[in-house]
MDTraj code that builds the backbone (N, CA, C; nanometers):
import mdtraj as md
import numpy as np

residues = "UNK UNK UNK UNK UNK UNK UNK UNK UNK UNK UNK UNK UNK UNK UNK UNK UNK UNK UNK UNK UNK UNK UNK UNK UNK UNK UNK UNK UNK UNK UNK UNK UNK UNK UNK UNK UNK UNK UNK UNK UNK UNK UNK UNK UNK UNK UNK UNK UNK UNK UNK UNK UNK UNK UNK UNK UNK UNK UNK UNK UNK UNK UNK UNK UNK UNK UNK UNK UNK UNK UNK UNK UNK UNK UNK UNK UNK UNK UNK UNK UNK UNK UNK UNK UNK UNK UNK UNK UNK UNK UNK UNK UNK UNK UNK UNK UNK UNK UNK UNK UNK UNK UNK UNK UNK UNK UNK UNK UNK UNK UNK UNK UNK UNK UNK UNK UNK UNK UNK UNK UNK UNK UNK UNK UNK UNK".split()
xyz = np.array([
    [7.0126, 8.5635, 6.8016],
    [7.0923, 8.6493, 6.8862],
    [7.1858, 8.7303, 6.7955],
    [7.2180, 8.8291, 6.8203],
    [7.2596, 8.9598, 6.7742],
    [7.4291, 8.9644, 6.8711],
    [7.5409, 8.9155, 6.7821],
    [7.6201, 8.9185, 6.8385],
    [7.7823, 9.0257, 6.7623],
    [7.8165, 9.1292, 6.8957],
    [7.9338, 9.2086, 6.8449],
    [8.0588, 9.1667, 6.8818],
    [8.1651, 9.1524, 6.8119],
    [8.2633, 9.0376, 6.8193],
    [8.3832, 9.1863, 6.7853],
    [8.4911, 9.1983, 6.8859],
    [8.5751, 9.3173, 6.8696],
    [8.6855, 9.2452, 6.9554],
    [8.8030, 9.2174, 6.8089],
    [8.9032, 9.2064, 6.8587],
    [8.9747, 9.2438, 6.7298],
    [9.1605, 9.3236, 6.7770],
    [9.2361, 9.3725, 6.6735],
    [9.3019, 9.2548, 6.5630],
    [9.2813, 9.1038, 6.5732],
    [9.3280, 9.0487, 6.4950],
    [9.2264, 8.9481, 6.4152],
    [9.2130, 9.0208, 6.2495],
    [9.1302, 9.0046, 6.1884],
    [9.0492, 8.8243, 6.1971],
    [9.1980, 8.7362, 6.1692],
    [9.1827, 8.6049, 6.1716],
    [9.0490, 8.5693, 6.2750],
    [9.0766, 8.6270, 6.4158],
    [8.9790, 8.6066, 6.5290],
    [8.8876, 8.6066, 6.4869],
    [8.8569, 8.7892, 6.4317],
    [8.7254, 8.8307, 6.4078],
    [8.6472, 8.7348, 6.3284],
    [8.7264, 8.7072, 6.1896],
    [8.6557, 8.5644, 6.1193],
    [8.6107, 8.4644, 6.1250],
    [8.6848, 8.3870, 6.2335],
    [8.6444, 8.2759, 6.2365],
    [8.5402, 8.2729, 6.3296],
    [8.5097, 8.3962, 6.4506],
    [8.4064, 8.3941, 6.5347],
    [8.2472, 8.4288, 6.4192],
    [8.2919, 8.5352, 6.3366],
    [8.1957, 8.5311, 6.2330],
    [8.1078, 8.4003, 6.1774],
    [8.2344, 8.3424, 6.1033],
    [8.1730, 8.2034, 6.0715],
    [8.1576, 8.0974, 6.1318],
    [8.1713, 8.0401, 6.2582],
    [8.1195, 8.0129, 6.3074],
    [7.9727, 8.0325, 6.4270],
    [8.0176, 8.1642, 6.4606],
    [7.8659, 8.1744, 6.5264],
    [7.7785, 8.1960, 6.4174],
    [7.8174, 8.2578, 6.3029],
    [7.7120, 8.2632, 6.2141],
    [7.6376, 8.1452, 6.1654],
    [7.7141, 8.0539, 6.1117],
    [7.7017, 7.9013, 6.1186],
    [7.5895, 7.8531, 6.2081],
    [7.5875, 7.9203, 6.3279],
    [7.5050, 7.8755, 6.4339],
    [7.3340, 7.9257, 6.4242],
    [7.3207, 8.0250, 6.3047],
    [7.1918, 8.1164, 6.2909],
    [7.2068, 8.2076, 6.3695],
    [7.3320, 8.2835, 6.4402],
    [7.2938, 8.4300, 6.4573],
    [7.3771, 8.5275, 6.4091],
    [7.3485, 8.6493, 6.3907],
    [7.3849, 8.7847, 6.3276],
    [7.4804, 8.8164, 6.3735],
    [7.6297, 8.8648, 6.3172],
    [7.7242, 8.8694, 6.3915],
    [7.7733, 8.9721, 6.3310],
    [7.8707, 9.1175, 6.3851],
    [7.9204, 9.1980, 6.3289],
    [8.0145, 9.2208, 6.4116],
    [8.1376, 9.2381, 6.3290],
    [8.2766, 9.2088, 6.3549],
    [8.3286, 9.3389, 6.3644],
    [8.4133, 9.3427, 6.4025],
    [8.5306, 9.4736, 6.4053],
    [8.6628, 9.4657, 6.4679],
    [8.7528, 9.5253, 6.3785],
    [8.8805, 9.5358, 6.4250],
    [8.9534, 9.6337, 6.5191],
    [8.8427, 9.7639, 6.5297],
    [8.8816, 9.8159, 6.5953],
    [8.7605, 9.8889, 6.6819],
    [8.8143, 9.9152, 6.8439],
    [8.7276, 9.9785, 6.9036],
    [8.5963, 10.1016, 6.8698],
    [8.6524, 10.1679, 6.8318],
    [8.6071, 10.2699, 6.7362],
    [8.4998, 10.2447, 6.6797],
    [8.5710, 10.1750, 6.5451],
    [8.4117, 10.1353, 6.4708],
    [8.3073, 10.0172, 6.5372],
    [8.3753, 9.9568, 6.6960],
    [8.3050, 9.9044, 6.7228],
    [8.1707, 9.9703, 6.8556],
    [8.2105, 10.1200, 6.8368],
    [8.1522, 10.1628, 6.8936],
    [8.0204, 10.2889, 6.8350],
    [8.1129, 10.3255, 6.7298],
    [7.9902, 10.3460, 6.6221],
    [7.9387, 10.3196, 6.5793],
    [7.8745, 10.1685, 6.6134],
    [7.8332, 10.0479, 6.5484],
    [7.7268, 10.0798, 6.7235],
    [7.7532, 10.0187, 6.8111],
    [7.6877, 9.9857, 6.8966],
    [7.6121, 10.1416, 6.9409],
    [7.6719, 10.2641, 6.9139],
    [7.6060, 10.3735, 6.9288],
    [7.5274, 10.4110, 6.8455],
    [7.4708, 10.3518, 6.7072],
    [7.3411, 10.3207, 6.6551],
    [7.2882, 10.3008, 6.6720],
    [7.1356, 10.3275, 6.7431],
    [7.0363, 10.3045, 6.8531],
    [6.9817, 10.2059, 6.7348],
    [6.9802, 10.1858, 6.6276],
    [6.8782, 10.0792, 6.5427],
    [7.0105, 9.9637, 6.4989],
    [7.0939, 9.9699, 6.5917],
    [7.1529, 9.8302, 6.5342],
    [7.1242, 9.7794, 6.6557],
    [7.0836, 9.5833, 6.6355],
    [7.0737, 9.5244, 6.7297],
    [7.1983, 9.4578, 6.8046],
    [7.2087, 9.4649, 6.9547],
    [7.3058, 9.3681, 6.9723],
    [7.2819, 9.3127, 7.0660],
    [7.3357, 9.1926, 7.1716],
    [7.2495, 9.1064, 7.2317],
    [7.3498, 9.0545, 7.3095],
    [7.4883, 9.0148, 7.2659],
    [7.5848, 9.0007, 7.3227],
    [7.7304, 9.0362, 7.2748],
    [7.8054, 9.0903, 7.3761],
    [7.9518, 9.1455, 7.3168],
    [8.0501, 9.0602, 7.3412],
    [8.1309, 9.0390, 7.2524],
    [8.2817, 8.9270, 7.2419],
    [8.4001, 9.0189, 7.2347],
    [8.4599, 9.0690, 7.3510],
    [8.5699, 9.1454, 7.3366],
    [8.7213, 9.1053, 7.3671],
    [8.8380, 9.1516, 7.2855],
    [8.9551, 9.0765, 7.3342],
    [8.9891, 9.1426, 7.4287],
    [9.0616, 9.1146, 7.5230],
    [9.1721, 9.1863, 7.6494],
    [9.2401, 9.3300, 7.5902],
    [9.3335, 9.2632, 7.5510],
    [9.4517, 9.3437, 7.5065],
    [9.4071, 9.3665, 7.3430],
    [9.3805, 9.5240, 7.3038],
    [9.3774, 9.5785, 7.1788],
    [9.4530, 9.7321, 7.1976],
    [9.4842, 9.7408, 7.0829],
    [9.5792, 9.9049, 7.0366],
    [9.5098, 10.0334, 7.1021],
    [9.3748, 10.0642, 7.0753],
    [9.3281, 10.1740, 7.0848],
    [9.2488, 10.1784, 7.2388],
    [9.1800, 10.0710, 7.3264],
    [9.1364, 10.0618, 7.4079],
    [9.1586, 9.9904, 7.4822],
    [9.1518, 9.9033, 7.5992],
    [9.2242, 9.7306, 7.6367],
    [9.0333, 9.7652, 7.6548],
    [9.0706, 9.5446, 7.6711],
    [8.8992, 9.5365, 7.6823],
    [8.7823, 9.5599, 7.7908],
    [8.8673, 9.6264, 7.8862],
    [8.7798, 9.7403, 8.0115],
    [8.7677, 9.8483, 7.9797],
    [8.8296, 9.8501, 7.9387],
    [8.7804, 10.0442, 7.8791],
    [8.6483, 10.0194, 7.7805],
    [8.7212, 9.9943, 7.7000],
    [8.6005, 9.9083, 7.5914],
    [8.4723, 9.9197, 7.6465],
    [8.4427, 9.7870, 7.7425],
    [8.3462, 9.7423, 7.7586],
    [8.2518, 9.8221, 7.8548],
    [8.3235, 9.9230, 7.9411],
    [8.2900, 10.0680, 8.0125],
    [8.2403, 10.1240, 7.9026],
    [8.3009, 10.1808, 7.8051],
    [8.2197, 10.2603, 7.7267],
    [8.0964, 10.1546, 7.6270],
    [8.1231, 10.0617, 7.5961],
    [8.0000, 9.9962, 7.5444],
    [7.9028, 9.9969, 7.6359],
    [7.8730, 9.9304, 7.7744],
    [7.7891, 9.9994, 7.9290],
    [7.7352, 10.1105, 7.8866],
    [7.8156, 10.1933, 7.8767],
    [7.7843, 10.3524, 7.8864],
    [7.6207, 10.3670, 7.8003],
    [7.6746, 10.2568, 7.6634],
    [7.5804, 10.3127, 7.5510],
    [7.4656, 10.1898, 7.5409],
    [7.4779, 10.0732, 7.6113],
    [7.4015, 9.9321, 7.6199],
    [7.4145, 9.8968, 7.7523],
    [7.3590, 9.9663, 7.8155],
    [7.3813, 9.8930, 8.0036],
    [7.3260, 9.7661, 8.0399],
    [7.2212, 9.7256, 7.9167],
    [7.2202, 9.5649, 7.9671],
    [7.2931, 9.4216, 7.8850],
    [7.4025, 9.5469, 7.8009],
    [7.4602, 9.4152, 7.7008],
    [7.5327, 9.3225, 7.7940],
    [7.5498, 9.1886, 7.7169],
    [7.6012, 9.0655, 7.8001],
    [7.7330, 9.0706, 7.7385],
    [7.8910, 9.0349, 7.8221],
    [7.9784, 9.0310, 7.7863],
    [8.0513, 8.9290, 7.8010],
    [8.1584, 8.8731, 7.6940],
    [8.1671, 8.7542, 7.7119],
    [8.3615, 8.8507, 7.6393],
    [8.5002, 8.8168, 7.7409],
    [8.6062, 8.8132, 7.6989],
    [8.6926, 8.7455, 7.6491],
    [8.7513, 8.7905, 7.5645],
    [8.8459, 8.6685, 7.4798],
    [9.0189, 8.7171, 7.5625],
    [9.0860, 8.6215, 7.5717],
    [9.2201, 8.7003, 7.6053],
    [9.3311, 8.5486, 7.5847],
    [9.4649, 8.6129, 7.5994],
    [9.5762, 8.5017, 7.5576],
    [9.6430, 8.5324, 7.6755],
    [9.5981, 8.5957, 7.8021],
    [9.6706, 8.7100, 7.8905],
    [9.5619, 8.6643, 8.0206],
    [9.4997, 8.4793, 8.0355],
    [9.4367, 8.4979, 8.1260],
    [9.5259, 8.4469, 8.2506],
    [9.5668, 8.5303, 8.3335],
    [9.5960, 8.5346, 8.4806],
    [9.5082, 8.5427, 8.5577],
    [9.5484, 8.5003, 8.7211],
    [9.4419, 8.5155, 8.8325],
    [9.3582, 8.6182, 8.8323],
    [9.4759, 8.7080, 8.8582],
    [9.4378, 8.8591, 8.8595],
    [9.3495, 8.8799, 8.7155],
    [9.3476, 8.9160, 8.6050],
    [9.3027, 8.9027, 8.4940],
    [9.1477, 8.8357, 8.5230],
    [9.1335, 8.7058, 8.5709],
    [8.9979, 8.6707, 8.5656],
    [8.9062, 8.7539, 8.6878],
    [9.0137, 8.7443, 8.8058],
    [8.8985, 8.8393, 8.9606],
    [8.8646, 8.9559, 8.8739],
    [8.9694, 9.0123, 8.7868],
    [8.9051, 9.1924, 8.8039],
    [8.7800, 9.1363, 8.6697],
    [8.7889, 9.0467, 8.5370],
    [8.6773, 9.0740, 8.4881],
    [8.5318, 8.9612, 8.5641],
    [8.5480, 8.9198, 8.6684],
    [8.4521, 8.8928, 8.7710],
    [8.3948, 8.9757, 8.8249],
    [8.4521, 9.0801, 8.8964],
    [8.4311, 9.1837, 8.9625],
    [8.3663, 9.2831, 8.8779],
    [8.4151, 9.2932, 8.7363],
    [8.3407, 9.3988, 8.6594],
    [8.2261, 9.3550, 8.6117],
    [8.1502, 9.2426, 8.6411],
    [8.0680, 9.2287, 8.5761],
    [8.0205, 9.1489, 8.3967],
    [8.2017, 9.1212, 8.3975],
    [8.2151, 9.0275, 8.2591],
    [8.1072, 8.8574, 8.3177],
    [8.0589, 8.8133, 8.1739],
    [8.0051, 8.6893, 8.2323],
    [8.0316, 8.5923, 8.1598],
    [8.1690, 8.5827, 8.1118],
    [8.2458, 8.4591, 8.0523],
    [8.3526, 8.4937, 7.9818],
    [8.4528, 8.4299, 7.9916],
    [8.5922, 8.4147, 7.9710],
    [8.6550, 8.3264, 7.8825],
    [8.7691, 8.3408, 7.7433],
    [8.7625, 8.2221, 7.6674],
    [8.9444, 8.2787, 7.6626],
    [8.9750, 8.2086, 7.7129],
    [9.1485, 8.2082, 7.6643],
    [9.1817, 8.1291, 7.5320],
    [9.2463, 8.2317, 7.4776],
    [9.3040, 8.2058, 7.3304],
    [9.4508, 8.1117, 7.3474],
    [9.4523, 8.0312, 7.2070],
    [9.3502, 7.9431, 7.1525],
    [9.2600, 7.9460, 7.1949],
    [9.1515, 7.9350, 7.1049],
    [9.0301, 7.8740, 7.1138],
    [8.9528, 7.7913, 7.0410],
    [8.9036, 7.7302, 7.0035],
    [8.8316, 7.6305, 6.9054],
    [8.6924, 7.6741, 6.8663],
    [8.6753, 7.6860, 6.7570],
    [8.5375, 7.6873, 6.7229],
    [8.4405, 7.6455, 6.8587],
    [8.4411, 7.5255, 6.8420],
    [8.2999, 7.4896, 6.9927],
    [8.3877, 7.5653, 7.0993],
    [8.4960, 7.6199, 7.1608],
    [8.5349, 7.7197, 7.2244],
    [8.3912, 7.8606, 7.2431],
    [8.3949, 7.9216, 7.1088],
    [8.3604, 8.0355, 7.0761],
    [8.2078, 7.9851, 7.1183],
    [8.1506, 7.8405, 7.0334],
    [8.0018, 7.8489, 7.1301],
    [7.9472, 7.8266, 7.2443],
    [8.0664, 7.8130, 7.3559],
    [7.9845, 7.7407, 7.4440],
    [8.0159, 7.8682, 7.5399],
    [8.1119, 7.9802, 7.4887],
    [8.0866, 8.1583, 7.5683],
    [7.9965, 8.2049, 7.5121],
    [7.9601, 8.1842, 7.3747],
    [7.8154, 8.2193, 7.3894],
    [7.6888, 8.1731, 7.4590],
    [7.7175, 8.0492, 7.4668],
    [7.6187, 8.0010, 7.5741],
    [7.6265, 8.0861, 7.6728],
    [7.7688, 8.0550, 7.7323],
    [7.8005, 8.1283, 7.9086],
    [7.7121, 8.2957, 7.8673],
    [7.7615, 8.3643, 7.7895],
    [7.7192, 8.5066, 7.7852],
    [7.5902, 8.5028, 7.7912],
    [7.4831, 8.4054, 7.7179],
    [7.3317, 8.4193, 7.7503],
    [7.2779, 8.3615, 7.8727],
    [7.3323, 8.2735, 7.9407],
    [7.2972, 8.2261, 8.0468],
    [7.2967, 8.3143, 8.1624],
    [7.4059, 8.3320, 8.2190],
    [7.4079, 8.4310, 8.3126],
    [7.5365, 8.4797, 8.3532],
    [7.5481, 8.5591, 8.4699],
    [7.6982, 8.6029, 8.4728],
    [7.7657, 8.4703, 8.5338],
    [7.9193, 8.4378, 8.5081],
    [7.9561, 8.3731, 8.5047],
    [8.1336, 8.4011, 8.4949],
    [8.2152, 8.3821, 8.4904],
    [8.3324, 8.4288, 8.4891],
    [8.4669, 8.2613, 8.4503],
    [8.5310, 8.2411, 8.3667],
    [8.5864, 8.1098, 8.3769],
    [8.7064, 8.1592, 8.4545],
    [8.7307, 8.0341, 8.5401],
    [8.8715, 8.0526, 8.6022],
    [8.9564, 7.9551, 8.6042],
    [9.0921, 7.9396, 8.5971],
    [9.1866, 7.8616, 8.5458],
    [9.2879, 7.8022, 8.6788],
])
top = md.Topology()
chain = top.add_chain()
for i, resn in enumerate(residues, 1):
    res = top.add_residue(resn, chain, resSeq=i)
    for name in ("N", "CA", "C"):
        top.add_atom(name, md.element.get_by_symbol(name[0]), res)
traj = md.Trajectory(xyz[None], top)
């Protein structure tokens, strides 16, 4: 599995690296929306599932993940956030997010939204 991991604080980005990588799949990181979208608007890069944070500088992670849609309408999305409220989980239910990981998180944290993201839609609620 082919996984894009976009959140503004590098530490995150890393440790989701090495550990899903750890796991045997391909993972490409980014700190910022931007290059995480010139990345996914490369019709020859693969991706398979997206790991996005909530709250980032240049986009929050609905906008984001609207414009990733835009360019991968069947990517699977899986949100990271430190900001999960009620409200917060209905609206990424409603949008179509299919797993949820409130920060902290733990390594086996990070794999078992990847699970949720390949399985099916799904939404965690607190």
């Amino acid at each position: 599995m082919t996984i894009v991991v976009v959140d503004d604080e590098l530490a995150v980005v890393k440790m989701c690296e090495k550990v899903l990588g750890a796991q045997g799949h391909t993972v490409h990181g980014f700190t910022t929306t931007r290059e995480a979208l010139a990345h996914l608007a490369d019709g020859a890069a693969a991706a398979d599932l997206l790991v996005v944070d909530y709250l980032m500088p240049e986009l929050n992670g609905f906008e984001f993940i609207q414009e990733a849609w835009s360019l991968r309408p069947t990517l699977r999305v899986v949100m990271i956030t430190a900001h999960g409220t009620r409200e917060l989980l209905g609206e990424a239910s409603q949008a179509g997010i299919h797993g949820m990981v409130l920060k902290p998180f733990t390594p086996s944290d990070s794999s078992s939204s990847r699970r949720r993201g390949r399985s099916g839609p799904r939404c965690a609620s607190s």
